[in-house]
C-alpha positions as a printed NumPy array, in Angstrom:
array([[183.539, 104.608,  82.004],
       [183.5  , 101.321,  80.292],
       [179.289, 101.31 ,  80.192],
       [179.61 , 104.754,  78.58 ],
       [182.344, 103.88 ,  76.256],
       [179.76 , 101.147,  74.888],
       [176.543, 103.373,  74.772],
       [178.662, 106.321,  73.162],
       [180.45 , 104.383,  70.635],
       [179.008, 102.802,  67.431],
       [181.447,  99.623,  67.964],
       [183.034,  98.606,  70.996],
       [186.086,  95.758,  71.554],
       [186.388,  94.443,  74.761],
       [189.173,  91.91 ,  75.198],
       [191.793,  90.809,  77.571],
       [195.208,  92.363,  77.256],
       [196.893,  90.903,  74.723],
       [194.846,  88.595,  73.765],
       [195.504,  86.965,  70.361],
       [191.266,  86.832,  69.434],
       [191.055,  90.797,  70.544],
       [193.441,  91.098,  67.723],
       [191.698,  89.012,  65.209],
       [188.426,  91.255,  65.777],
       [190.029,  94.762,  65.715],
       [191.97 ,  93.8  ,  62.74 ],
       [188.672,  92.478,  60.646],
       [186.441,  95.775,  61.905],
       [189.928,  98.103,  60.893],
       [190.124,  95.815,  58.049],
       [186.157,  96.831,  57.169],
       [186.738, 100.727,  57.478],
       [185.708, 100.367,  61.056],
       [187.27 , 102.031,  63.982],
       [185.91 , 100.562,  66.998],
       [186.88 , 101.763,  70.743],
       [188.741,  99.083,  72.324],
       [188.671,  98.566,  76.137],
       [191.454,  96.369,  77.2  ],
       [190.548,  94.17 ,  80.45 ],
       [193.706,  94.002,  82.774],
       [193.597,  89.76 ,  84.027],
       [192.402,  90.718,  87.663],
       [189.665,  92.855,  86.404],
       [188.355,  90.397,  83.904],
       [185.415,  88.798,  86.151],
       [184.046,  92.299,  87.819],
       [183.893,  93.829,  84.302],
       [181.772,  90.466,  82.98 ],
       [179.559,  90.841,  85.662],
       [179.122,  94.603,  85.085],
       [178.804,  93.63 ,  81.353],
       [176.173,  90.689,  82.23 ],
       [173.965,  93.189,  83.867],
       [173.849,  95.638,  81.046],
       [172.58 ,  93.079,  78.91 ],
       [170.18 ,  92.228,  81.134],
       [168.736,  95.546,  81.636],
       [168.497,  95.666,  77.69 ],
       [166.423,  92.112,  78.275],
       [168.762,  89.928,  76.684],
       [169.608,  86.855,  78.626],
       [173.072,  86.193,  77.792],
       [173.936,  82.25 ,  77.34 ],
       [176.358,  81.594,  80.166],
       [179.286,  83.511,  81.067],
       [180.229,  86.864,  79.17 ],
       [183.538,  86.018,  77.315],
       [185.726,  88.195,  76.011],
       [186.3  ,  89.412,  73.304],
       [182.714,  90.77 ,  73.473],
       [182.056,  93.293,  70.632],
       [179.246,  95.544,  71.131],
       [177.142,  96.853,  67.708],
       [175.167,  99.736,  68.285],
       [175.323,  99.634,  72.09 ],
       [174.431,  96.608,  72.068],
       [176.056,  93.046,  73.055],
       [176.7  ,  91.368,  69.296],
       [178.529,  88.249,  70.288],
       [181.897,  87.364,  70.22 ],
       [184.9  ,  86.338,  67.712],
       [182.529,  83.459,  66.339],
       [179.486,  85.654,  65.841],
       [181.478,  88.786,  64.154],
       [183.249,  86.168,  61.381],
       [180.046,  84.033,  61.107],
       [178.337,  86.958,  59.81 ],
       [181.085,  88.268,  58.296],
       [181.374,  85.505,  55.996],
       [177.396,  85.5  ,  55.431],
       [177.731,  88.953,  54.172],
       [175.736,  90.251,  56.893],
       [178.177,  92.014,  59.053],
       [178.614,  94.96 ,  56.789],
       [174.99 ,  96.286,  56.569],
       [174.981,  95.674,  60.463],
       [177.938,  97.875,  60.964],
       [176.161, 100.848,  58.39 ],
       [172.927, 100.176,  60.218],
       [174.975, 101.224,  63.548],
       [176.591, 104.047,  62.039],
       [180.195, 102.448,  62.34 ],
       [180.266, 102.156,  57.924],
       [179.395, 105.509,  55.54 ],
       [179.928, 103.479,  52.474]])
């Protein structure tokens, strides 16, 4: 379900429940006109859905630099980074023509 939530979906959130950084990301992509799916990660689930995770992104041939950590955003189907990445490149001006690129912006 998750693996098709990501592949189906232009942007997908997935963070712990309740997590404060979850937040911070789903508020900046609703802030952008985006509505992403969110998939909220119960505590005792968190390391069989970052290994599940891991080896997506390895299929895709991305080697991803040590553990998967939520909150992992997905762009496109594809693993984008984390709450560092989205507001580096948010602040660089290049997370909006990412986001159209994907579908997830009109404007």
């Amino acid at each position: 379900m998750l693996l098709n939530m990501v592949w189906e979906n232009a942007v997908t959130v997935v963070g712990r429940r309740g997590c404060c950084m979850s937040h911070v990301v789903n508020r900046l992509l609703l802030g952008l006109g985006v509505n992403p799916a969110v998939y909220e990660v119960e505590e005792n689930d968190e390391a069989a859905v970052a290994t599940q995770l891991e080896a997506t992104v390895r299929r895709e041939g991305v080697e991803p630099q040590g553990n998967l950590q939520f909150p992992a955003v997905f762009i496109g189907g594809k693993l984008f980074g984390g709450l560092d990445r989205i507001m580096a490149t948010h602040i660089s001006g290049e997370l909006v023509p990412i986001l159209k690129q994907a579908g997830a912006l009109w404007l």
